[in-house]
N, C-alpha and C positions, 0 to 999 in steps of 0.2 A: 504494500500500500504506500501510497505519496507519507508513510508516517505521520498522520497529520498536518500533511500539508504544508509546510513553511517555502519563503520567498525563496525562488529561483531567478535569478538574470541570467542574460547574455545579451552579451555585448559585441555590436560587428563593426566591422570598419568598411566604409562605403567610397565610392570614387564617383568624384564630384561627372555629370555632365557636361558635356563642351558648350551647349546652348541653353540649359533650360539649371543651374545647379541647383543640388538635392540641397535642404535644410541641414543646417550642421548638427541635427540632431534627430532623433527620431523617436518615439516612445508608444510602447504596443501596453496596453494594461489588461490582463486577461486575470476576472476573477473566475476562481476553479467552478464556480456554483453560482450562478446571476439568471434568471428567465427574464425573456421578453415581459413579459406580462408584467412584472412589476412595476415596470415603468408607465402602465398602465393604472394601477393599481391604487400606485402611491404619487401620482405627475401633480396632485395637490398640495402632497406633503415635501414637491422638491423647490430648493433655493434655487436663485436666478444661474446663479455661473456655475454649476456643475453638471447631473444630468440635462436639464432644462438647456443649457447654452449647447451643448453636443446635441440635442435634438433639433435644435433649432439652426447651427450652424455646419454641422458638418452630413456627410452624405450616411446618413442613418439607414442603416437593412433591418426592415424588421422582421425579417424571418430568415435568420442564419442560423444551417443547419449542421448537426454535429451527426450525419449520417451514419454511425457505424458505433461501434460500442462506446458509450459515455461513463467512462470513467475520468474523474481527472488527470490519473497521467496519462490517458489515451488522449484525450481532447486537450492536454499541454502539446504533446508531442505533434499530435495533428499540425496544429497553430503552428508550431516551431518550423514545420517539415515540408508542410503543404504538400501532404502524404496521409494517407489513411492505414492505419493500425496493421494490415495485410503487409504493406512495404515497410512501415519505421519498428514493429514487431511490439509495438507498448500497446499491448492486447487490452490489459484494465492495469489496476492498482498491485493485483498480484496475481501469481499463477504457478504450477508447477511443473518444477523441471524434471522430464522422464530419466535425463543422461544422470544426473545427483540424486534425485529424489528425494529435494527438499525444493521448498514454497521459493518461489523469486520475486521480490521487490525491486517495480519499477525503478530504474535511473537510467541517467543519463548515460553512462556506461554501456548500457543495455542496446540505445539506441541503434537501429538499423542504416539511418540514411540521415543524411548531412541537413542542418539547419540553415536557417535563412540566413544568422552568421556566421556560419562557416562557410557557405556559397560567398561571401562577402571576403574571403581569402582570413578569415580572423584563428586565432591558436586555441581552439575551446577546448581543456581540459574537462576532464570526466568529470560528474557530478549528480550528486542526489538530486531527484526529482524533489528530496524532500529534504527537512532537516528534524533528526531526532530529540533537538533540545529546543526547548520553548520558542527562544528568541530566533529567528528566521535567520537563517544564514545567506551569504550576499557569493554568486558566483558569476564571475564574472569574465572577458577578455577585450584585449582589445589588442591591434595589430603592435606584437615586439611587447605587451606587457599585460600577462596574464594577472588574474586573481584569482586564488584558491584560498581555501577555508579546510583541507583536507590536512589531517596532520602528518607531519615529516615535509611539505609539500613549501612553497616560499612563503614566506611569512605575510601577514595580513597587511596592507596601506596604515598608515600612521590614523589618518581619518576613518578607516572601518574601526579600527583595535576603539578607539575613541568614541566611535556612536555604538557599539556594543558593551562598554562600560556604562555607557548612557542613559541605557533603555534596557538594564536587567529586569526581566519579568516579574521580578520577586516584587518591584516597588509598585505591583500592584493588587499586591496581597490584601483580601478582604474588601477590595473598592467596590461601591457599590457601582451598578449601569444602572443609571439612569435615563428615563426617555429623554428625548431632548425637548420632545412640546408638553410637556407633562406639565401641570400648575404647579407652583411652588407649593413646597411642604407636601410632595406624593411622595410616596415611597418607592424604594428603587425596583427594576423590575426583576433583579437580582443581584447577588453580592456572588464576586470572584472569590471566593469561598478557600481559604488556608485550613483545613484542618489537619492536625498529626494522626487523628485518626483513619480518616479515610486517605493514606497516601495517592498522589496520583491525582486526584483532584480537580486540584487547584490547576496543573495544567493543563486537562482538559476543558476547565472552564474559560481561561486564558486565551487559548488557541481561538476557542468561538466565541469569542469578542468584542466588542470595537473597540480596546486597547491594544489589541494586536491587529486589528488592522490599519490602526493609525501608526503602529511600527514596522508593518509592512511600505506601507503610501509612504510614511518619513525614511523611510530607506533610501526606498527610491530616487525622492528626491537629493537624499544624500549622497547617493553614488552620481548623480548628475551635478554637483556641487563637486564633488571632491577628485570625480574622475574628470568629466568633461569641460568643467570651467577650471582645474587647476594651471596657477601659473606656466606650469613645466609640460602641461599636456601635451601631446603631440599626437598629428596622424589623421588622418582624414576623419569625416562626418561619419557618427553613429549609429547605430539600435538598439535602444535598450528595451528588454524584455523581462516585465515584472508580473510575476505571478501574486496574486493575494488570495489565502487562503482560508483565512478567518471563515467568510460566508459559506464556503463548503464543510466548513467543522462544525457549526452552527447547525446547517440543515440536514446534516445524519443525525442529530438529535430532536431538532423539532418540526422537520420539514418545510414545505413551502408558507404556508398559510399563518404560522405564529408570528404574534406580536413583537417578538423577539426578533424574527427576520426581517420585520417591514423596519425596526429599528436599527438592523442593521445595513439595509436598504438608503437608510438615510443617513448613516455615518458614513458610507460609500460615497452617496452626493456630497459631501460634505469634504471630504478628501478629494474627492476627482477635481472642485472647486478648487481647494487650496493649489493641488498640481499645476492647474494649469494656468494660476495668478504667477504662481513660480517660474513658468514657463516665460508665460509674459514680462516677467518681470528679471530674470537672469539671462534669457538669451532673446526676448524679443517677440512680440507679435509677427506672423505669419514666417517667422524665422524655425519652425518646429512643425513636426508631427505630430499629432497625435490620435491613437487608435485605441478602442474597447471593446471589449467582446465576452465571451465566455466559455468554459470547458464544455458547460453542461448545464443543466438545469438541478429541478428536485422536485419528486413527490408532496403530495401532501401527508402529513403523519393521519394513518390511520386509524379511526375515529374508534376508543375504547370497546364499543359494543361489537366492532368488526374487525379487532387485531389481531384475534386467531384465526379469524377465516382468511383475511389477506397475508398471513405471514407463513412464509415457507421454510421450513427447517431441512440442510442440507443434509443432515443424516439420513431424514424421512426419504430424501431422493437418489440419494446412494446407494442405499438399502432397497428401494423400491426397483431399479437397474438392476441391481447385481441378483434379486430375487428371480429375475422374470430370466437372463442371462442362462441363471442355474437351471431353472425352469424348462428352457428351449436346447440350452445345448449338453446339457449334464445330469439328467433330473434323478439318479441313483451317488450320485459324487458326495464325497466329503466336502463338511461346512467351509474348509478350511483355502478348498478352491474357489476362491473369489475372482469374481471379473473386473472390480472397479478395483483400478488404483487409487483414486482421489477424486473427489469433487472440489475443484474450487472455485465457489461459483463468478460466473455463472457457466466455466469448462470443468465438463468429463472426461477424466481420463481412465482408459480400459488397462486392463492386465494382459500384455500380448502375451504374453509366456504362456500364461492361459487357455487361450487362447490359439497359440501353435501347440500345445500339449493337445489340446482339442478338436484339431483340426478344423476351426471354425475359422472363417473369413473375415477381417475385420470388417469389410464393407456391411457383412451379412449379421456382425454383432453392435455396428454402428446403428444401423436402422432399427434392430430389436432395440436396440437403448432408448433412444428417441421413442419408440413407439411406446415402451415402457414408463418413459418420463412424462409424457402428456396424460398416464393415467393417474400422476398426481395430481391432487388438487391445485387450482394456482399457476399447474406451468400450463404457458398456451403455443410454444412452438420449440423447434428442434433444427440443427444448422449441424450438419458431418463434414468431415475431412472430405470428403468425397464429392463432396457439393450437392449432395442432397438435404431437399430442404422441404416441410411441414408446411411451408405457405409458398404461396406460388405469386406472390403481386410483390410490393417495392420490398415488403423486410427481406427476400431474398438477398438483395443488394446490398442491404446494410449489413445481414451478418456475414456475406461476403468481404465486405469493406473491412471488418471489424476479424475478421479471421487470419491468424500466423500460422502456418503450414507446422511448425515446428513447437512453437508456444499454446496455442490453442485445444492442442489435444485431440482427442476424439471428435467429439459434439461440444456443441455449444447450446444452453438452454434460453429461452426469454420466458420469464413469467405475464399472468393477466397485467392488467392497469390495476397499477396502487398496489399491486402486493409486492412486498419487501423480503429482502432475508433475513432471516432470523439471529439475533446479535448474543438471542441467550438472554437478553433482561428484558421482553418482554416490550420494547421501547426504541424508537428511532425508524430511522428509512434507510435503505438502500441506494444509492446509483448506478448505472450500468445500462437502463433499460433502454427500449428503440420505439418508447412513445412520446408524444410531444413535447411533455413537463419536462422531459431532459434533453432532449434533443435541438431545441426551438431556442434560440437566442442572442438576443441582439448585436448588431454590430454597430462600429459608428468610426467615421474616417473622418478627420478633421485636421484642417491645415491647408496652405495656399493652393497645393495640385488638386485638391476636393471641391466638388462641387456643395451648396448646401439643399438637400431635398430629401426623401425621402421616399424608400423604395421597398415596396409589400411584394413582390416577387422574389421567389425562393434562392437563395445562393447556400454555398456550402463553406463548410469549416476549410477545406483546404485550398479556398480561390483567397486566404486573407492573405497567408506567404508571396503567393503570385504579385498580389496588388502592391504589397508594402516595398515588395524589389522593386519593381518599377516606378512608386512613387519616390524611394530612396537612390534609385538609379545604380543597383547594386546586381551582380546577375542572380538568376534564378535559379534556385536549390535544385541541386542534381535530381531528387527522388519527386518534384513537385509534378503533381497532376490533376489543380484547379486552373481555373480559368480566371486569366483578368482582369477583372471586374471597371470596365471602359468607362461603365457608362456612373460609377461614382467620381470618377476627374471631369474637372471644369475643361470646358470647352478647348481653351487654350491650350490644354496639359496633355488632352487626348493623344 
C-alpha cells in the first residue's frame, strides 16, 4: 500500500522552446482521493482564489477518467507515466509476488516505464510511492542535482533538514479540527487524539487531517522556495509533482459523504489558494503552470443497517474459489491440496503446482475461479490472465487497462457498487473499484498556454502527461498512450 500515503515529488528539467518558451516553472497537484462532485457539492462553501478561480480561469475537465484500476499508487503512477497500470505494472497499492511469495508494496522502484520527468532527461532516483513516518517525505530531482530522503543515500538540502525540524507531527498532539465556518464557541469536530494507550493513533489521525495537509501544500511550496528560487539554482525550467495525501486517509475511514470530508474539501480550497498567491507572488502571474486532478475518487461509507450486506470478506472469497477448485478438479483429494495461493484483493492468485500435479489447465481453472467468485455475495465481475472477461461492454477495457501480465495474477475480481472490503473493524471503504465514485475526476489546467472554459466530454487519466509535455515543451514519456488534449490550449498555443 502507498503506506499511508505521504508526499511524493518529482522534479524535471525542461528545455525552453525556440518561439513560444515554456514557464520557468511548472506544478501538477494530484490529491490521491478528490471527486468531481465535490466541487459541486461544496462551490458555496469555496473562497474566491482557490477552487473557484481554477474553475473559472483555467481549462476545467469535468469528467477525467481514471479508466482502469483506482488505487492510489495506480492513479499516481498513471498521472506520472501517461500509461495505464498494464504498461507502468502499479496494479493497486499492493499485490503478491509469485517469484518470493511475499505481498509487494507499491514504489517507485517498482515502476515499469519512464515519467514525465525523466522523459525531460532529469536523474530520478528510486523512491516510495509513500512515506512510513508521519511527516511526508520530499523526493525529488532535478538535472546534475538529485534529492533523496533514503538512508546511506546524499544527505538532505540544508532547507529540507530545516522545514522537517519545523513541522514535526508530534506539535500537533491533541489539536482539536475545527470547522472552519463553524460559530464561535462549537466544538471541534474532532481532536488528533495522543493516547499511550491506544498506540498508533495519533498517527493515523494525523495523516487524515488538515494538519497534514497543510504540510503536504507547505512542502510544496517549500521545495519551490528552496529549490527553484535558490540563489545558486541552476538549469532549465521545471515540474514539480506533489502528491497530497491527507484526503485519501480521511476517506478509507469515512468515505465520500462525511462532514469531515466536505471539511476537508475546504482546507484543500484553502491551500490550493495560498499556492497559487505564492505562485503569483514569487515567480509571477502567467509566468507558471499550474494543474489539479486526482488518483481517484471514494465511496460513500456504508450506511450501519447495510454494512454486512455491502462488505466482503476476502477469506469468504478464497475459500469460496479454492472450495469449488476442489470440487471440479479433485473432489476425493486431501484438504491440504489447495488451489489458491492468495487473494489480494482485488487479485487471485492460483497454486500452479497444483495445478500441474492435476493436470488441470490454468485457463480451465481461471474460468472455474471467476465463475466460482460471482457466487459470492457482492462480487459482480471477473477479468483472467487470458482475457476473458464476465462482462462484455467498457469494464472489459478497464480491467484490461488495469491488468500486469506478471503482477496481476490469475483473475482479477470487481465487487457490486458500494460494497467495500472488509478491514476486520467493521468500518471504512475501500478503493480500487471501476464505478464512477472512483473513477470520475476533475481536472483543471491553468496558466498562459490554457484556454479558460470548461469541458463535460470525457478525457482520461493518461492524456494529462501528454498535455503537460507539450504545455512544458518537454518530450513525451517513452511508455505515454493518451492523447493531447488541443482543445484545452488557447488558441494561440494550439
Amino acid at each position: 500500500m502507498i503506506t499511508r500515503r505521504a508526499f511524493a515529488g518529482l522534479l524535471g528539467a525542461a528545455s525552453l522552446g525556440a518561439r513560444t518558451p515554456a514557464p520557468p516553472v511548472g506544478v501538477l497537484v494530484v490529491a490521491e482521493q478528490f471527486r468531481q462532485d465535490y466541487l459541486d457539492r461544496y462551490e458555496h462553501l469555496l473562497g474566491p482564489g482557490g477552487f473557484r478561480r481554477l474553475m473559472a480561469e483555467s481549462a476545467w475537465f469535468t469528467d477525467c477518467r481514471m479508466a482502469a484500476g483506482t488505487f492510489s499508487s495506480s492513479g499516481v503512477a498513471t498521472l506520472a507515466t501517461g500509461a495505464w497500470p498494464e504498461v507502468h505494472g502499479i496494479v493497486a497499492d499492493r499485490w503478491f509476488d509469485a517469484e518470493t511469495g511475499e505481498a509487494r508494496t507499491a514504489s517507485w522502484a517498482l515502476l515499469l516505464a519512464p515519467t514525465l520527468c525523466e522523459a525531460a532527461a532529469v536523474s530520478l532516483r528510486p523512491l516510495a510511492m509513500g512515506a512510513s513516518e508521519p511527516l511526508p517525505a520530499l523526493f525529488m530531482g532535478r538535472a546534475g542535482h538529485p534529492l533523496v530522503q533514503t538512508p546511506g543515500e546524499v544527505a538532505p538540502p540544508d532547507w529540507l533538514s530545516k522545514f522537517r525540524d519545523a513541522h514535526d507531527p508530534k506539535r500537533h498532539r491533541n489539536a482539536p479540527w475545527e470547522a472552519l465556518l463553524a460559530p464561535a464557541g462549537a466544538p471541534p469536530m474532532r481532536v488528533i487524539e495522543d493516547n499511550p494507550q491506544r498506540p498508533g493513533e495519533f498517527e493515523v489521525l494525523y495523516r487524515s487531517s488538515p494538519f497534514a495537509l497543510a504540510t503536504e501544500a507547505e512542502l510544496l511550496r517549500s521545495a519551490v522556495r528552496g529549490e527553484l528560487l535558490a540563489p545558486d539554482a541552476e538549469g532549465p525550467p521545471a515540474l514539480l509533482f506533489s502528491v497530497w495525501s491527507a484526503p485519501a486517509a480521511l476517506g478509507y475511514e469515512v468515505g465520500a459523504d462525511s462532514p469531515l470530508m466536505r471539511e476537508m474539501v475546504l482546507h484543500m480550497d484553502r491551500e490550493i489558494a495560498r499556492t497559487l498567491e505564492f505562485l503569483d507572488r514569487q515567480i509571477g502571474p502567467d509566468q507558471y503552470l499550474f494543474a489539479f486532478t486526482a488518483a481517484h475518487g471514494a465511496p460513500s461509507l456504508p450506511p450501519p443497517r447495510r454494512r454486512a450486506a455491502l462488505t466482503i470478506t476476502g477469506e469468504t472469497v478464497a475459500r469460496a474459489i479454492d472450495r469449488a477448485l476442489g470440487e471440479a478438479f479433485d473432489p476425493t483429494g486431501p484438504a491440504r491440496n489447495r488451489y489458491v495461493e492468495r487473494y489480494v484483493y482485488p487479485f487471485v492468485y492460483l497454486r500452479h503446482q497444483t495445478l500441474r500435479a492435476r493436470g488441470v489447465s490454468p485457463r480451465e481453472a481461471r474460468l472455474a475461479a471467476g465463475a466460482a467468485a460471482l457466487r459470492v455475495p457482492g462480487v459482480a465481475a471477473y477479468y483472467t490472465s487470458d482475457g476473458d472477461c464476465s462482462r462484455s461492454d467498457g469494464w472489459r477495457d478497464r480491467f484490461a487497462r488495469g491488468f500486469h501480465h506478471r503482477r496481476s495474477g490469475d483473475l482479477v475480481l470487481a465487487y457490486e457498487p458500494g460494497a467495500v472490503e472488509d478491514f476486520g473493524e467493521g468500518r471504512g471503504v475501500s478503493y480500487g473499484s471501476l464505478y464512477a465514485y472512483d473513477t470520475r475526476v476533475p481536472l483543471m489546467l491553468y496558466g498562459k498556454p490554457f484556454t479558460a472554459d470548461v469541458f463535460g466530454h470525457p478525457v482520461e487519466a493518461v492524456d494529462v502527461a501528454p498535455t503537460l509535455a507539450r504545455a512544458m515543451r518537454v518530450p513525451l514519456p517513452g511508455a505515454a498512450t493518451g492523447r493531447l488534449l488541443d482543445e484545452a490550449f488557447a488558441r494561440g498555443a494550439r
